[in-house]
C-alpha positions in Angstrom: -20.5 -11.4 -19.8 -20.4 -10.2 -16.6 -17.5 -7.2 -16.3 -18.2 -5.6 -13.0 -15.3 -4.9 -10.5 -15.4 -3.9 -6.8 -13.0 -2.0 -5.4 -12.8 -1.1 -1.5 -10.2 0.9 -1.1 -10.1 2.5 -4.5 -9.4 6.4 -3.2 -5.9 5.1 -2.0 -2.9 4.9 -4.3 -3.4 1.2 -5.3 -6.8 1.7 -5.7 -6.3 4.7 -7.6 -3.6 2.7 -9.8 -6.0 -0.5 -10.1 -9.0 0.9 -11.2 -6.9 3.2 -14.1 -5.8 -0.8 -15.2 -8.9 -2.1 -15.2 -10.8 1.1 -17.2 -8.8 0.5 -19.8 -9.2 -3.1 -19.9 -12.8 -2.6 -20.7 -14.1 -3.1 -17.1 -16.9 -1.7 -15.1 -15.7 -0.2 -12.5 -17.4 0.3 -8.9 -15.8 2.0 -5.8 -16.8 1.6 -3.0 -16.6 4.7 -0.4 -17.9 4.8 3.3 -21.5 6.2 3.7 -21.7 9.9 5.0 -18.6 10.7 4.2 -16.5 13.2 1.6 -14.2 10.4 -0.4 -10.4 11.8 -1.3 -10.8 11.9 -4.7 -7.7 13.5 -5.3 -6.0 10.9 -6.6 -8.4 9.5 -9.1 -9.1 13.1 -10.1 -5.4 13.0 -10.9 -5.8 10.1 -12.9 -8.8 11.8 -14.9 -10.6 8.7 -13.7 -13.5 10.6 -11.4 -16.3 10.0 -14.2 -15.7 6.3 -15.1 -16.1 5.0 -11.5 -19.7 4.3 -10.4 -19.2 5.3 -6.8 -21.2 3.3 -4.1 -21.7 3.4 -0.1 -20.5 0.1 1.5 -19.5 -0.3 4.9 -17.0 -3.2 5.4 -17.5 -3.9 9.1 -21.4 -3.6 8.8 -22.2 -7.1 7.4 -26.2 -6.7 6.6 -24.5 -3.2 4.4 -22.0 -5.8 2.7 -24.6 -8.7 2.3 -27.1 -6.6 0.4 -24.4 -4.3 -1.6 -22.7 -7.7 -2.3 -26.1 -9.8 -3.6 -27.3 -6.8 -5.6 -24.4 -5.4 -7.7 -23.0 -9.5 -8.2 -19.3 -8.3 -9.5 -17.2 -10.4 -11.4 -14.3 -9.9 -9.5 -14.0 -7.8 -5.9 -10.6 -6.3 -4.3 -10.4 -5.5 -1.0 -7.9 -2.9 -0.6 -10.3 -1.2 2.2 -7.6 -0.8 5.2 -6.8 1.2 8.5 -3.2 0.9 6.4 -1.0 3.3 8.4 0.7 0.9 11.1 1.8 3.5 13.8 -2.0 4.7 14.1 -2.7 0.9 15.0 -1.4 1.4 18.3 -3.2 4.3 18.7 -6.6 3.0 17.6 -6.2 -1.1 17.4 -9.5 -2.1 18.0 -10.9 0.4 14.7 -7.9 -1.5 12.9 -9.1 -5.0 13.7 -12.7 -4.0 13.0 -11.7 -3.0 9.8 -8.5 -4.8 9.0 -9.6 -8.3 9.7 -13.8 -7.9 10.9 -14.4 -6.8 7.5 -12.5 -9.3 5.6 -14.9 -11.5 6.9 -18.0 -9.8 6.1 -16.9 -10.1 2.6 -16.0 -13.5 2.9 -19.4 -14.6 4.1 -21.6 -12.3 2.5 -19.8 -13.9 -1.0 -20.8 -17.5 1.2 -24.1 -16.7 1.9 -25.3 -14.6 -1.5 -24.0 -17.6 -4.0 -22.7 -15.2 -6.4 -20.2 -16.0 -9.1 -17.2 -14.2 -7.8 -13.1 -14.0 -7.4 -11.9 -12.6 -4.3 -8.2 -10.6 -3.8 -7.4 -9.7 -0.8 -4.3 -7.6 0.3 -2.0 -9.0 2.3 1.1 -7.4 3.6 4.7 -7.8 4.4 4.5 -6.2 8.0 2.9 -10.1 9.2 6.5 -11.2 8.9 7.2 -8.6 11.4 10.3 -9.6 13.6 11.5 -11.9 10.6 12.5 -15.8 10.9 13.6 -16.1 7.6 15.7 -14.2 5.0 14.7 -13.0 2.6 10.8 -14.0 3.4 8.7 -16.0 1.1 4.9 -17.9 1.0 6.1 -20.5 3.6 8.3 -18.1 6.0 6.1 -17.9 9.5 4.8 -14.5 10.2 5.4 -13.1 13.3 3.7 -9.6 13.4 4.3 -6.9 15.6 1.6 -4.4 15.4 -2.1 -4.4 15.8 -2.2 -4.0 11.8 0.0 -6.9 11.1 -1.8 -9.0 13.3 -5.6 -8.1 12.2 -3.8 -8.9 8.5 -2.6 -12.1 10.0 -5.7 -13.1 10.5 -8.0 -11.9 7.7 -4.6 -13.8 5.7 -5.9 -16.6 7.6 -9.6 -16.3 6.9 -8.6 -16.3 3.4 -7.4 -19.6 3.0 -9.7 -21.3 5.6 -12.6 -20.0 3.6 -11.2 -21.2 0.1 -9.7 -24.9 1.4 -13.6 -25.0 3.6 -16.0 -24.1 1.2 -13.9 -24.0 -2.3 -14.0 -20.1 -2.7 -12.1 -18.5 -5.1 -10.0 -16.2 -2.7 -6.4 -15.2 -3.2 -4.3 -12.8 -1.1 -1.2 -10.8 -2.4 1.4 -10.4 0.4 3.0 -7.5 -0.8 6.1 -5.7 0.2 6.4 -1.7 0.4 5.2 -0.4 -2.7 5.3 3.4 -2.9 4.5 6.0 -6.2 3.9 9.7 -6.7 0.5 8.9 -5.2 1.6 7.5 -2.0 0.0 9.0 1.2 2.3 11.9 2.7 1.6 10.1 6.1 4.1 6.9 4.4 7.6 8.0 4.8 8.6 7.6 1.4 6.7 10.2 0.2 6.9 11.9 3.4 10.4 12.4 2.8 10.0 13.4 -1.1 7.0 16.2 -0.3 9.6 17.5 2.7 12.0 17.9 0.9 10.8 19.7 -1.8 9.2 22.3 0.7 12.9 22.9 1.9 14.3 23.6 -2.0 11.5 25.4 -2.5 10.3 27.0 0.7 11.4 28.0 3.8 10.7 24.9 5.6 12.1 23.4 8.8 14.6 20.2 8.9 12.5 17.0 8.2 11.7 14.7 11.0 12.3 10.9 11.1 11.9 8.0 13.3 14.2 4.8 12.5 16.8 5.6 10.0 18.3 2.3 10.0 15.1 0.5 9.3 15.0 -1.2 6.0 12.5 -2.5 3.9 11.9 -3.4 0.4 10.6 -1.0 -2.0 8.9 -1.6 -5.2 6.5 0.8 -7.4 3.0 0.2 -6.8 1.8 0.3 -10.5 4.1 -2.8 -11.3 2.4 -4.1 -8.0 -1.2 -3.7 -8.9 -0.7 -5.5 -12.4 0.4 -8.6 -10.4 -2.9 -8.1 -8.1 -5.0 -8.3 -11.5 -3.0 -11.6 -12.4 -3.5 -13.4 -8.7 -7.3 -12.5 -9.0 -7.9 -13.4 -12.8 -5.9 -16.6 -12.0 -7.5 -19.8 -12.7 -5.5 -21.7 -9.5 -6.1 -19.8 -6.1 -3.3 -19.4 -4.0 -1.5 -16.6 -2.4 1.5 -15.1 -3.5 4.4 -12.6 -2.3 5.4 -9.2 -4.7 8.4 -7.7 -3.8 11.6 -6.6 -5.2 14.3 -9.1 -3.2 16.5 -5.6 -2.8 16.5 -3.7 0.4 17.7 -0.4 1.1 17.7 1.8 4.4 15.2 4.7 5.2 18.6 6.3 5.4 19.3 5.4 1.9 16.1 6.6 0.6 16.3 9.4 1.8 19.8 10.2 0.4 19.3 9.1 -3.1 16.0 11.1 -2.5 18.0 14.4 -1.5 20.2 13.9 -4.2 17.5 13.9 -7.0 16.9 17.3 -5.5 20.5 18.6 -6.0 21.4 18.6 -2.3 24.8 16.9 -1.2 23.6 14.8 1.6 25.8 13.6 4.6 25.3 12.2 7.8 26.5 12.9 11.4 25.9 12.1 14.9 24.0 8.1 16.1 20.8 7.1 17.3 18.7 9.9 18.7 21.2 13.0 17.3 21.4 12.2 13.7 21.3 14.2 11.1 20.7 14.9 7.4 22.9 17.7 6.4 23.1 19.4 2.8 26.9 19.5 2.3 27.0 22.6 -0.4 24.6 24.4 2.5 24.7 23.3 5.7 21.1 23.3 5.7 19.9 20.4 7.9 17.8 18.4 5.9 16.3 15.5 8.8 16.6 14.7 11.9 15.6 12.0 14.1 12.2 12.5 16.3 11.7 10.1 19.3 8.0 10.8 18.3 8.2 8.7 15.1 9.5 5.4 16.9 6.9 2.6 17.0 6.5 1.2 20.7 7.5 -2.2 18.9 9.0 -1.8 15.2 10.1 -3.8 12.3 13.3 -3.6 11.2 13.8 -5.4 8.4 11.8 -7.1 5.1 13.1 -8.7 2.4 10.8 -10.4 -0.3 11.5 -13.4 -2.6 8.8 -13.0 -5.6 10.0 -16.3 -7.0 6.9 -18.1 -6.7 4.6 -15.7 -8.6 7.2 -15.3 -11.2 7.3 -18.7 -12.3 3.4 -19.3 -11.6 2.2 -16.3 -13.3 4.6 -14.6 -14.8 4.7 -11.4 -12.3 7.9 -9.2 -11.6 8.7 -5.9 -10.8 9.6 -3.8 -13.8 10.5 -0.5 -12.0 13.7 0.0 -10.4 14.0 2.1 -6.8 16.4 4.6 -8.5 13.5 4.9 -11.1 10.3 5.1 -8.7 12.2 7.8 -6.7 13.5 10.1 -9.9 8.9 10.2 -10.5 8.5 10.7 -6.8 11.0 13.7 -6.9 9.7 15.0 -10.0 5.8 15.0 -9.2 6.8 17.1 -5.8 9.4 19.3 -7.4 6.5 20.2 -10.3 3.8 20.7 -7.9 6.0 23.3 -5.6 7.4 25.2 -8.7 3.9 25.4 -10.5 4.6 23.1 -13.0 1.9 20.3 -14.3 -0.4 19.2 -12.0 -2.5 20.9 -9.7 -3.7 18.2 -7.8 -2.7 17.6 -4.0 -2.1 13.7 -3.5 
C-alpha cells in the first residue's frame, strides 16, 4: 500500500498542523522546501515533528523540477499548501504571487497529467476570492469577486482545479477555507500579530500596537479543526470542492478586545477612522492604534462562511470556538515572554 504524502507548504502553520495528523495516522510524510534555501522549521520543531519528515527540494513554478520530483516519489496523496499567502505583500510583488499562487498550481496539475501516477490532489483555496462579497454569508455557488492579486491568482488556480478534474477525470479537490488562525499563525497575520504585541506590552516596555482596518470582519476558525477537514476532502471518494468556516463573524476590533482581555487589560475604545484607539482602562496605557500604513489599496471588508455543504457530505465542522482559539493564542505568547514552556519562536 502506497502511504506517501506531499506536502508543499508544510513549514507554515497548516502544514505544520497537517503533517502532525498524518504522522500519526501512520503516513509517510514528505515536505517539500525550496532548493537553496534555509526552511523555517520552527514550527515543526515545535511540534517535535523535525525527524519524521523526509524533507525534499521542489520548486512549484519550475515545471521540469515538479515533473521529475512528481514521477519519482509517486505519493498517494499531495497537498498544496505552497503560497505567497500574505495578501498585502501581493500588491507589492503580484507577479511572484501569480507565479506561485496560480503558475504552480498548474505545474502540479500537469505534471500529475503527464506522469500517470495514482494520485489525490487538495488544493487550498481561500475565502479572500469572494472578495467584495455578493452573497451573505458565502457558500460553494456564491460568485467570487477578488480584490487582490492573491485572491485573484487563487481564483484561478480554483479554476484550474475543476477544469482539470471535469477534463481529464482527476482526482482534484480544493478547500475554500475561511480565516483560520492558532498559536502557530505567522506574526505577519493580524491575529497573532495582535496576540505576540500584546504580550510584549504586559511584559515589556513596548510601544502601542499598530493596526490597519479595525472594522474589518472576517470569520475565524482554528486551523487544526481546519486541517482535519483538508484530510477528509482529499481522502474523499467524490471530488468536489468544499467551504470550512465558522458562519460567526467578529471585527478585528473585537479580536483584539477579547484578546486584550485574556491579558488582564480593560480595553476601551476612543476616537473614529484614522485616530482610534485601544486604551487599557485600569492604565491608560494605549494598547493600538490605527496606521494608514496597514490599509490595503483595495480591501475586504467582510466574509462570512456557510460550512453546510461539507457538513452534510462529509461530516466536517468546526469543533473550536473563537473564545477558545484566542484563550491558546494568549497563553502560548504570554508563556513564551515570561519564560514559561516553550522555547521555540513561531
Amino acid at each position: 500500500m502506497n502511504n506517501k504524502v506531499l506536502i508543499t507548504g508544510i513549514t507554515g502553520q497548516d502544514g505544520a498542523y497537517l503533517a502532525r495528523d498524518l504522522i500519526e495516522k501512520g503516513y509517510q510524510v514528505f515536505g517539500a522546501v525550496r532548493r537553496g534555501s534555509t526552511p523555517k522549521t520552527e514550527r515543526l520543531r515545535y511540534l517535535g515533528l523535525i525527524d519524521k519528515i523526509n524533507f525534499i527540494g521542489l520548486e512549484i513554478t519550475e515545471f521540469s523540477n515538479v515533473l521529475y520530483t512528481l514521477s519519482d516519489l509517486k505519493p498517494r496523496y499531495i497537498y498544496n499548501l505552497a503560497a505567497q499567502s500574505f495578501v498585502a505583500d501581493s500588491f507589492q510583488h503580484p507577479q511572484l504571487t501569480t507565479n506561485v499562487n496560480y503558475l504552480g498550481v498548474l505545474n502540479i496539475l500537469e505534471s500529475m497529467k503527464i506522469s500517470g501516477i495514482d494520485c489525490d490532489l487538495y488544493q487550498a483555496s481561500t475565502s479572500e476570492m469572494y472578495g467584495e462579497v455578493l452573497t451573505d454569508p458565502q457558500d460553494e455557488l456564491t460568485p467570487f469577486n477578488p480584490m487582490s492579486p492573491y485572491a485573484i491568482a487563487k481564483c484561478a488556480a480554483h479554476y484550474l482545479i475543476i477544469n482539470y478534474r471535469k477534463a481529464y477525470g482527476m482526482r482534484a479537490s480544493s478547500g475554500i477555507l475561511f480565516n483560520h488562525e492558532s498559536e502557530l499563525r505567522g506574526r505577519e497575520f493580524v491575529t497573532r500579530k495582535i496576540t505576540t504585541k500584546l504580550s510584549e506590552i504586559k511584559y515589556g516596555n513596548s510601544g502601542a500596537l499598530q493596526l490597519g482596518n479595525m472594522s474589518s470582519v472576517r470569520d475565524w476558525g482554528y486551523a487544526p479543526d481546519y486541517v482535519k477537514g483538508m484530510q477528509q476532502i482529499c481522502e474523499a471518494k467524490t471530488k468536489d470542492d468544499y467551504v470550512m468556516a465558522t458562519n460567526r463573524v467578529v471585527s478585528v476590533r473585537d479580536f483584539l478586545s477579547l484578546a486584550s482581555i485574556g491579558f488582564g487589560f480593560d480595553p476601551v475604545f476612543d476616537g473614529e477612522g484614522l485616530s482610534e484607539k485601544c486604551i487599557d482602562k485600569k492604565s491608560g496605557i494605549v494598547l493600538a492604534e490605527v496606521s494608514k500604513k496597514y490599509f490595503r489599496p483595495s480591501d475586504v471588508n467582510y466574509l462570512r462562511g456557510d460550512y453546510k455543504k461539507i457538513k452534510k457530505a462529509l461530516g466536517w465542522q468546526p469543533t473550536t470556538t473563537l473564545e477558545e482559539m484566542i484563550y491558546k493564542m494568549v497563553s502560548f505568547d504570554s508563556d513564551f515572554y515570561i519564560g514559561k514552556g516553550h522555547k521555540v519562536v513561531v
